[in-house]
C-alpha positions as CSV (number, residue, x, y, z in Angstrom):
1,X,11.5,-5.5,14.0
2,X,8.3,-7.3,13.8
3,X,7.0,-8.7,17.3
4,X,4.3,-11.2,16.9
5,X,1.8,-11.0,20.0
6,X,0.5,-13.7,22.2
7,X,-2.7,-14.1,23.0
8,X,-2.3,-13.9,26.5
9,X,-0.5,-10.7,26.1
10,X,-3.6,-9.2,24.8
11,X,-6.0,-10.3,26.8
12,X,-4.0,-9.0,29.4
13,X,-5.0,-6.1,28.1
14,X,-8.4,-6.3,27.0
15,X,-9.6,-7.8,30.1
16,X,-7.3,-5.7,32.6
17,X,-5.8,-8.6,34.2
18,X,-4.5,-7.9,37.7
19,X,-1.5,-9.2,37.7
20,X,-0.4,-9.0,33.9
21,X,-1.9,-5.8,32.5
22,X,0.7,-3.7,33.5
23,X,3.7,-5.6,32.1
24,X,1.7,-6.7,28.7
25,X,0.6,-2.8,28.6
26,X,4.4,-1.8,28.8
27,X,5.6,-4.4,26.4
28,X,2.8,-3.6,24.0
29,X,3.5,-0.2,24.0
30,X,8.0,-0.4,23.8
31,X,7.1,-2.4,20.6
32,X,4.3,-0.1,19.1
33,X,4.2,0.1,15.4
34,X,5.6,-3.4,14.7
35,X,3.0,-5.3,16.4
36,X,1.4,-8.3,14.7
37,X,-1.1,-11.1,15.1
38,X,-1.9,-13.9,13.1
39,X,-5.0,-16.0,12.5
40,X,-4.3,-18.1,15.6
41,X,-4.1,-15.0,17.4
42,X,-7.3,-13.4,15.9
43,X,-9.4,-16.4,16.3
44,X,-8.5,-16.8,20.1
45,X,-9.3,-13.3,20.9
46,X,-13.0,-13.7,19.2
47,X,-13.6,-16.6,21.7
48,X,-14.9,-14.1,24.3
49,X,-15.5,-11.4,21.8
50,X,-19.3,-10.3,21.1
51,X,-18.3,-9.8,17.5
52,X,-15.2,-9.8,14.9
53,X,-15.7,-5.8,14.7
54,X,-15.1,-5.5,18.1
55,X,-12.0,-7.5,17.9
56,X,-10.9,-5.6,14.9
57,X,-11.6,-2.4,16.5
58,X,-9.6,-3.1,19.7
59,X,-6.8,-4.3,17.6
60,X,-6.8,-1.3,15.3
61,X,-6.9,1.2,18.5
62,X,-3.9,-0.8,19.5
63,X,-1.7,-0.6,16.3
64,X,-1.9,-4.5,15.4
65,X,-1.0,-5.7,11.9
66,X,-2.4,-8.9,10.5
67,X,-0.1,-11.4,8.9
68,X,-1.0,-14.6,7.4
69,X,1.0,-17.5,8.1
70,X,3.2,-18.8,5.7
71,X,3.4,-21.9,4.6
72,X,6.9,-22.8,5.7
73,X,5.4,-22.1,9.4
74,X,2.5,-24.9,8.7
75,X,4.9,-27.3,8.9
76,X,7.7,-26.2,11.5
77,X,4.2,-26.3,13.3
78,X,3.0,-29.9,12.8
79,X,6.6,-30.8,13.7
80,X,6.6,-29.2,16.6
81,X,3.4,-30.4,18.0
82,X,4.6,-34.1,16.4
83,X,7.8,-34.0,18.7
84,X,5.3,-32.2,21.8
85,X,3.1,-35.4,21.1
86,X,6.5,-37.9,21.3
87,X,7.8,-36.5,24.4
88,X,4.3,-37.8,25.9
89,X,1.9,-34.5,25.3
90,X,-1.5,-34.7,25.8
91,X,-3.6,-34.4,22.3
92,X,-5.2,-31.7,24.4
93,X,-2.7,-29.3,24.5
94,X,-3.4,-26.0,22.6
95,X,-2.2,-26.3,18.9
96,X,-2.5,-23.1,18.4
97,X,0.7,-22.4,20.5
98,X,2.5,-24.2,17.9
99,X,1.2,-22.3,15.4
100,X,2.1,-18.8,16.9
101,X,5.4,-20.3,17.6
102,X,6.3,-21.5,14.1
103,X,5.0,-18.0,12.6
104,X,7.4,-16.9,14.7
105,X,10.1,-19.3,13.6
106,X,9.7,-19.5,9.6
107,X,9.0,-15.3,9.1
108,X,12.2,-14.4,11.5
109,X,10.0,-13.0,14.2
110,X,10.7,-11.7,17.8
111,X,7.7,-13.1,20.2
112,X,5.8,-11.4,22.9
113,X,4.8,-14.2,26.1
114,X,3.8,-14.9,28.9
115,X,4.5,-18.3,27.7
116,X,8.1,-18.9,27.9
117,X,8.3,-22.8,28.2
118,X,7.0,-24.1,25.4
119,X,8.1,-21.7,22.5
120,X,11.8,-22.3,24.3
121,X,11.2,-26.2,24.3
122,X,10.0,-26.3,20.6
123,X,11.0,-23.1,18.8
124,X,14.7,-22.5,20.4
125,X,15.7,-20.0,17.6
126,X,12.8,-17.3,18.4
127,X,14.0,-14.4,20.1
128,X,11.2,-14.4,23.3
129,X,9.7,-11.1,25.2
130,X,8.6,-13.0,28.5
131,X,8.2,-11.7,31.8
C-alpha cells in the first residue's frame, strides 16, 4: 500500500520537532518500504535545504520513492483549490496542499498528515494517517 508523505511529516523528522518527531518517526517507520513523495513534497523540503543532494540523501536514508504526479491529479487539484477559493479561501493558502491531496486522490493513495482538515474537506475519498 503506497502512503504518500506530507511534508510536515518529514520535517518532523528532519528537524526533530518536539512535539511531532516521535509520532511522524513511528508512522514513517509502520509504513517503511511504501513511502513516497512527489514534486510538491520534494520542492517544499529544499526550501530549508542547503542543497538538492542533501534532500535526496535524507530521503534515500529514509526509504522514500519518488512519484510524479499524474495528470488526472492536476486537475482534481485545480478543482479542489477552485471550490477552497469559492467557500471564501484566501489566494494565499498553500497550493501545494492541493496538490499532495489530489496525488493522493487520482493514484488511490493512503496519506500521511498532520493535516487532517483540509484533505478531509476537499479530498473525502483519501484514506488519512493523522494524529
Amino acid at each position: 500500500m503506497p502512503v504518500l508523505v506530507d511534508t510536515n511529516v518529514i520535517v518532523d523528522v528532519f528537524y526533530q520537532d518536539p512535539v511531532w518527531e516521535n509520532w511522524s518517526k513511528t508512522q514513517m517507520t509502520r509504513y517503511a518500504g511504501d513511502l513516497l513523495i512527489n514534486p510538491m513534497v520534494y520542492s517544499e523540503l529544499c526550501y530549508r535545504a542547503l542543497s538538492a543532494a542533501e534532500v535526496d540523501e535524507c530521503l534515500t536514508i529514509l526509504g522514500f520513492r519518488y512519484e510524479e504526479l499524474p495528470k488526472p491529479a492536476l486537475y482534481l487539484a485545480a478543482k479542489a483549490y477552485r471550490a477552497y477559493r469559492q467557500r471564501g479561501g484566501v489566494k494565499t493558502s498553500p497550493l501545494p496542499d492541493f496538490f499532495i491531496g489530489a496525488h493522493a486522490a487520482a493514484a488511490g493513495h493512503t496519506l500521511l498528515t498532520r493535516d487532517r482538515a483540509r484533505y478531509e474537506t476537499y479530498f473525502p475519498n483519501v484514506p488519512l494517517i493523522c494524529p
